[in-house]
C-alpha positions as CSV (number, residue, x, y, z in Angstrom):
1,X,190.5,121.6,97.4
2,X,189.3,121.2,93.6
3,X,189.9,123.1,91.2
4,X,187.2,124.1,88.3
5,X,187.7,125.5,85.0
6,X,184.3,127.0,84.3
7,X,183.6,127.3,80.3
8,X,180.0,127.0,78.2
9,X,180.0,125.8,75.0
10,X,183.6,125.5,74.6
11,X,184.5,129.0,75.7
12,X,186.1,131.3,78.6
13,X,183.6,133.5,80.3
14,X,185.7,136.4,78.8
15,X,184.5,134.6,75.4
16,X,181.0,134.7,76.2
17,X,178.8,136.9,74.0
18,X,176.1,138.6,75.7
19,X,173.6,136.9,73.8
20,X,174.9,133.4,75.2
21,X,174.3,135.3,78.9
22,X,171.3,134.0,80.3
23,X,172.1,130.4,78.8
24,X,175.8,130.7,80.3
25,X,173.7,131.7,83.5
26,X,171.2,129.2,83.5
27,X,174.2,126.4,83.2
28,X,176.3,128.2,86.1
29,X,172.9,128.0,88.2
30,X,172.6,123.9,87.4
31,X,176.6,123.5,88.4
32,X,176.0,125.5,91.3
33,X,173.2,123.8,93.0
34,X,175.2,120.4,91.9
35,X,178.4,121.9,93.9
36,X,176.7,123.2,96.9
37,X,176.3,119.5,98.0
38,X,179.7,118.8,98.0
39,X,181.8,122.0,99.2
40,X,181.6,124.1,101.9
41,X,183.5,126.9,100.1
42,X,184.0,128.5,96.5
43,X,186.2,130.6,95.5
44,X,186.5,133.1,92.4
45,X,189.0,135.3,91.0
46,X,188.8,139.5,90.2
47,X,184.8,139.5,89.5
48,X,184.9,137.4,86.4
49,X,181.7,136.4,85.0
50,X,181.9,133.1,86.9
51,X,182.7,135.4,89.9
52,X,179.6,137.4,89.3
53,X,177.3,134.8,88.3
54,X,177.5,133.1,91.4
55,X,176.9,136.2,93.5
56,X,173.8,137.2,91.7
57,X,172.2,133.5,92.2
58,X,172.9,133.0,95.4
59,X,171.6,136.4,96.3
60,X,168.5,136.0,93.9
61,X,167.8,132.9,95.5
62,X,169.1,133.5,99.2
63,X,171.6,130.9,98.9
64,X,174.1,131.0,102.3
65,X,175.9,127.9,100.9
66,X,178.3,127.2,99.7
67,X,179.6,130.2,101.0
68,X,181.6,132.6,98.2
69,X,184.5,134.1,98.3
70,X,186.2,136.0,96.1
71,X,189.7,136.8,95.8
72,X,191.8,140.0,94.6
73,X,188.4,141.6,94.2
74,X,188.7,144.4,91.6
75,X,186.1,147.2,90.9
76,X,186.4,150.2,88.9
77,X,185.8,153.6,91.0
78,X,182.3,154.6,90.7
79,X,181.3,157.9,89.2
80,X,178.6,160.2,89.3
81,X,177.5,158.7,85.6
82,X,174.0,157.3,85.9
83,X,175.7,154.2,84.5
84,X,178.0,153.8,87.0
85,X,175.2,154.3,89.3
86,X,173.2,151.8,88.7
87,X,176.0,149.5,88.2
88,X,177.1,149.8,91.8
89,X,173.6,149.8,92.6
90,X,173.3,146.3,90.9
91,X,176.5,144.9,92.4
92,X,175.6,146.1,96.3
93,X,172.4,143.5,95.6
94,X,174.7,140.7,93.9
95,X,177.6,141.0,96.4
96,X,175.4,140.5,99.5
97,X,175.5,136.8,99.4
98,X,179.2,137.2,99.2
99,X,181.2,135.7,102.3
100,X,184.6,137.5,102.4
101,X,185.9,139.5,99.1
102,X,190.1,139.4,99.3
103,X,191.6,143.1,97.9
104,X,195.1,143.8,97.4
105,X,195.6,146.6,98.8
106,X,194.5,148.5,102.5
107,X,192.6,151.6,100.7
108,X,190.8,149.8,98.7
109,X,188.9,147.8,101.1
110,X,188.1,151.1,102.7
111,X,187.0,151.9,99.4
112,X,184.7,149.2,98.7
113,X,183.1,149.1,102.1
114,X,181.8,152.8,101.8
115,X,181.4,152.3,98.2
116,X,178.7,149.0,99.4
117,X,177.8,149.4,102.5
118,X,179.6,146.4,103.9
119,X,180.4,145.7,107.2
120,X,183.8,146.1,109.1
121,X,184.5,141.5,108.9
122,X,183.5,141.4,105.3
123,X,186.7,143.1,102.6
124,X,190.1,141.9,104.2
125,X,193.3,143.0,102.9
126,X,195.8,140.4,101.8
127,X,199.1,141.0,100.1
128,X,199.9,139.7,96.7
129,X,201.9,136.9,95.7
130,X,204.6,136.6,93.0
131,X,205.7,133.2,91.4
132,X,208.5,131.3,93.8
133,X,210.5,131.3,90.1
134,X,211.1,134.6,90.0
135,X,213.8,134.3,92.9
136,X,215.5,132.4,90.7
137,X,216.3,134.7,88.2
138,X,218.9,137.0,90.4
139,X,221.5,138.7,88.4
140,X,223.9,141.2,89.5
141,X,224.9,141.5,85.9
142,X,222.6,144.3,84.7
143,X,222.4,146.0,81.6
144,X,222.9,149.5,82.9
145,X,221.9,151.9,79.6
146,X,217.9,151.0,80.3
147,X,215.2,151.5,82.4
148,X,212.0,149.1,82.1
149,X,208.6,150.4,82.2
150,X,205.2,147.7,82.1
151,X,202.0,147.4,82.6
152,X,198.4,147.7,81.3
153,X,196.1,149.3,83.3
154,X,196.2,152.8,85.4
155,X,199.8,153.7,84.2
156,X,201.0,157.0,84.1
157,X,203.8,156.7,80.8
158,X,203.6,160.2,80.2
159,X,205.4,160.8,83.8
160,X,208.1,158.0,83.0
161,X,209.0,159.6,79.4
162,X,209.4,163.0,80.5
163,X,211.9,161.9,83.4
164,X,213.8,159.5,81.7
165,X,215.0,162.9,79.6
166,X,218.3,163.5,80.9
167,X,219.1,160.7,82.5
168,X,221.6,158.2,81.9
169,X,219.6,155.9,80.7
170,X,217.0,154.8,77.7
171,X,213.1,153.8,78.7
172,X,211.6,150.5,77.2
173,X,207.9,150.2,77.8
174,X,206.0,147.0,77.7
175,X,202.1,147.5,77.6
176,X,199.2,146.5,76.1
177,X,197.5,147.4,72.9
178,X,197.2,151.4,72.0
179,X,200.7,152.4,73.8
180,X,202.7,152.6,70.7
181,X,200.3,155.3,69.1
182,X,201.0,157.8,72.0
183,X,205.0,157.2,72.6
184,X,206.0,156.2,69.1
185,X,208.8,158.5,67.9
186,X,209.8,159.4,71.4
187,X,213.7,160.3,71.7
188,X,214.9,157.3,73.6
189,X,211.9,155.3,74.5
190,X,211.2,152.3,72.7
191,X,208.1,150.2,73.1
192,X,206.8,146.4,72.9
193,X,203.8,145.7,73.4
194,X,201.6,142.2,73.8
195,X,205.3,140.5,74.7
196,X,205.2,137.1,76.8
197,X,206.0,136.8,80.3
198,X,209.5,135.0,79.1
199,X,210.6,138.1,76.9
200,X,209.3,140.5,79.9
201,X,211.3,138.3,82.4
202,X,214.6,139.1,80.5
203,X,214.2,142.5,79.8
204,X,213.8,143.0,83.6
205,X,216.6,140.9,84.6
206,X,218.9,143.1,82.2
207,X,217.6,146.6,83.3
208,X,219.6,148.7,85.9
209,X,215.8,149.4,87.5
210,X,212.0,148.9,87.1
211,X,209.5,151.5,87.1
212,X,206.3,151.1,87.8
213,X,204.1,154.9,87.2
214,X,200.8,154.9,88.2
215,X,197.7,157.1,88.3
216,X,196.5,158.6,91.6
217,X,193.8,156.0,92.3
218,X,191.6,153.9,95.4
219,X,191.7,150.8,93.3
220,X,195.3,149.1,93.2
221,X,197.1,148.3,90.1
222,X,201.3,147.5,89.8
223,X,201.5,145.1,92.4
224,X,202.4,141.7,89.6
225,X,205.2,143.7,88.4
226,X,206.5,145.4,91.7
227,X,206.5,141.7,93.3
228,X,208.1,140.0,90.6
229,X,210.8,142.7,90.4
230,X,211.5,142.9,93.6
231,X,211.8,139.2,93.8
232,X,214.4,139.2,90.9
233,X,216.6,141.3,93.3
234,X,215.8,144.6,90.9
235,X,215.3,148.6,92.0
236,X,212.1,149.2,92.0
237,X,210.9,153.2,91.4
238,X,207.3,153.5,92.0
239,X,204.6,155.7,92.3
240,X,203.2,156.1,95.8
241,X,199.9,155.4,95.7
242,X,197.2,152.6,96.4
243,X,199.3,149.7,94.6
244,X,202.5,150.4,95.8
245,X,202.2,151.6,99.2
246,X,202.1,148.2,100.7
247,X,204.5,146.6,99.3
248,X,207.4,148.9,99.1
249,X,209.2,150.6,102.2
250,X,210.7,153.7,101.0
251,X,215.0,154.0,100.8
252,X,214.5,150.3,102.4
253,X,213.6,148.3,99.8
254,X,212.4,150.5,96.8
255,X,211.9,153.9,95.5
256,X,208.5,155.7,96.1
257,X,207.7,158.9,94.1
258,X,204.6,161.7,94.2
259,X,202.0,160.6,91.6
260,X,202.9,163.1,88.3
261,X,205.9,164.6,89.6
262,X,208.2,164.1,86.8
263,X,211.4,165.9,88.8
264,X,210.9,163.5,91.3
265,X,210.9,160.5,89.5
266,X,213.8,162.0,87.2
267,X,216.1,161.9,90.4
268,X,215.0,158.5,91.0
269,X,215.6,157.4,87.8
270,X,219.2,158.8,88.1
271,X,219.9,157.2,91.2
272,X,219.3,154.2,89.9
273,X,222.9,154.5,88.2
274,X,224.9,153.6,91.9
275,X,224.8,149.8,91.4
276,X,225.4,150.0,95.3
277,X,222.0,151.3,95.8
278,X,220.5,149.2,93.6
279,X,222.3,146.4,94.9
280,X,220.8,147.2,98.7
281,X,217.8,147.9,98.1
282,X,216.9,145.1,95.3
283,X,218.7,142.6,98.1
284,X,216.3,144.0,100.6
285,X,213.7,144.0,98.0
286,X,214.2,139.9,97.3
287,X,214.4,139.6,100.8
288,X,211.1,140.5,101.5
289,X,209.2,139.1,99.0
290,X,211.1,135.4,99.6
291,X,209.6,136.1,103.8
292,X,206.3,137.5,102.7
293,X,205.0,137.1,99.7
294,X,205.2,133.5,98.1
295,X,202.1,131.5,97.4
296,X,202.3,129.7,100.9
297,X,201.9,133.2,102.2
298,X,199.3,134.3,101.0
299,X,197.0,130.9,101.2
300,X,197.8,131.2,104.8
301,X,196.4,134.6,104.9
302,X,193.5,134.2,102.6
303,X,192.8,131.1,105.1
304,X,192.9,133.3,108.3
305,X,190.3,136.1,106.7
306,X,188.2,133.4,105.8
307,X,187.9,131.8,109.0
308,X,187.7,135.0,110.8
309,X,184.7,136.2,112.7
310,X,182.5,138.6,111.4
311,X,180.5,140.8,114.2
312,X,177.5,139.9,114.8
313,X,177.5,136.7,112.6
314,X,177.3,134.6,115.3
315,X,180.4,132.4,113.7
């Protein structure tokens, strides 16, 4: 297997302008029909540009090889907005050339095979992975006045804020750009925001728990921080939905709580203060990930979907 950093001009395909499109296209098309000679497979990541340029050339031009897979396949939810219409409308032609798309969670590749028509061998679920490092980091030693929030995308802060109100405990929130306008000046709740991994590794190996609050949605989100907390041997409180469901067994090896309700989530959040609960279920929580979800894991699965029959295919 190879491995291909695909840039134009210099750049990222998140760098790309849209006027440097249809040459960034036109290149893609050159590499592709150079690469179809030699491999049998390629695969993308999340519907990048690469990702997405691939599936509209091969589908434009009716190209079966090499055949595409892409892996944790990511789509907003469509809406009835004429833009979102036609979007999906678009991508149902692009992603029919595409061999198996890889999701991270079971609901959503329910979602995406109503959402495009696709047939029952083509959206295969395969759990997440975390980095084998973060099972190093396991330390009993918690700083027990704070609870850690992160995140960027579909996170419900508002929920986490309100419960964290008498608790035991102080909230520190790690997201992306924008989230220091809404909680700034919160009692108890400070917030960081574009931190590296390093600094986020250390403020979840000090916290007496991790929570991850989410919005009530069909496309997954929380999975990277539930995996590498759980791997650290932390309590993980989460919200059950799409994300979380299948990687967290409730009472067994995290903390799953109603999407918005902020009572619930308050008595999870004081739970977390028995450091024999959140030494049980964060051991159960390590335990799982270490058997289930390292990189071998999930290269094995990905591997198996691949490979696997599709009805009527023929293979």
């Amino acid at each position: 297997m190879d491995y291909i950093r695909q840039e134009f001009r210099g750049k990222r395909s998140k760098e790309i302008a849209a006027l440097e499109l249809p040459f960034y296209l036109l290149s893609l098309l050159r590499d592709l029909l150079r690469l179809r000679r030699r491999y049998d497979y390629i695969y993308t990541g999340e519907c990048d540009l690469t990702g997405l340029g691939i599936a509209f050339w091969q589908s434009l031009l009716f190209m079966s090889r090499p055949r595409h897979v892409i892996l944790e396949f990511i789509m907003r939810e469509k809406t009835p907005r004429l833009g979102s219409r036609l979007k999906y409308a678009l991508l149902t032609f692009m992603f029919r050339s595409v061999h198996r798309v890889v999701c991270s969670s079971r609901s959503e590749v329910e979602y995406y095979r109503e959402a495009f028509g696709w047939d029952a061998g083509k959206a295969h679920f395969v759990p997440l992975f975390t980095s084998p490092a973060c099972l190093e980091h396991l330390d009993a030693a918690a700083d027990e006045n704070y609870v850690i929030a992160g995140g960027r995308v579909f996170r419900d802060y508002r929920t986490v804020v309100e419960a964290v109100k008498s608790t035991p405990f102080s909230l520190i929130i790690v997201g992306g750009p924008g989230v220091t306008r809404e909680f700034a000046g919160e009692k108890g709740v400070e917030v960081r925001e574009e931190i590296s991994d390093e600094e986020f590794t250390a403020l979840v190996r000090r916290a007496a728990a991790v929570v991850v609050p989410l919005m009530d949605t069909r496309i997954s989100a929380g999975q990277t921080v539930v995996l590498k907390a759980m791997a650290m041997g932390k309590l993980v409180i989460a919200t059950r939905t799409a994300g979380t469901e299948d990687y967290i067994d409730h009472m067994v090896d995290g903390v799953l709580v109603a999407r918005g309700d902020v009572g619930e989530m308050r008595q999870a959040i004081c739970a977390a203060a028995d450091r024999g609960l959140r030494e049980r279920l964060g051991s159960s929580a390590r335990d799982r990930v270490s058997k289930g979800h390292m990189p071998h894991h999930y290269s094995a699965a990905v591997r198996r979907a691949v490979l696997r029959a599709t009805p009527g295919s023929g293979l």
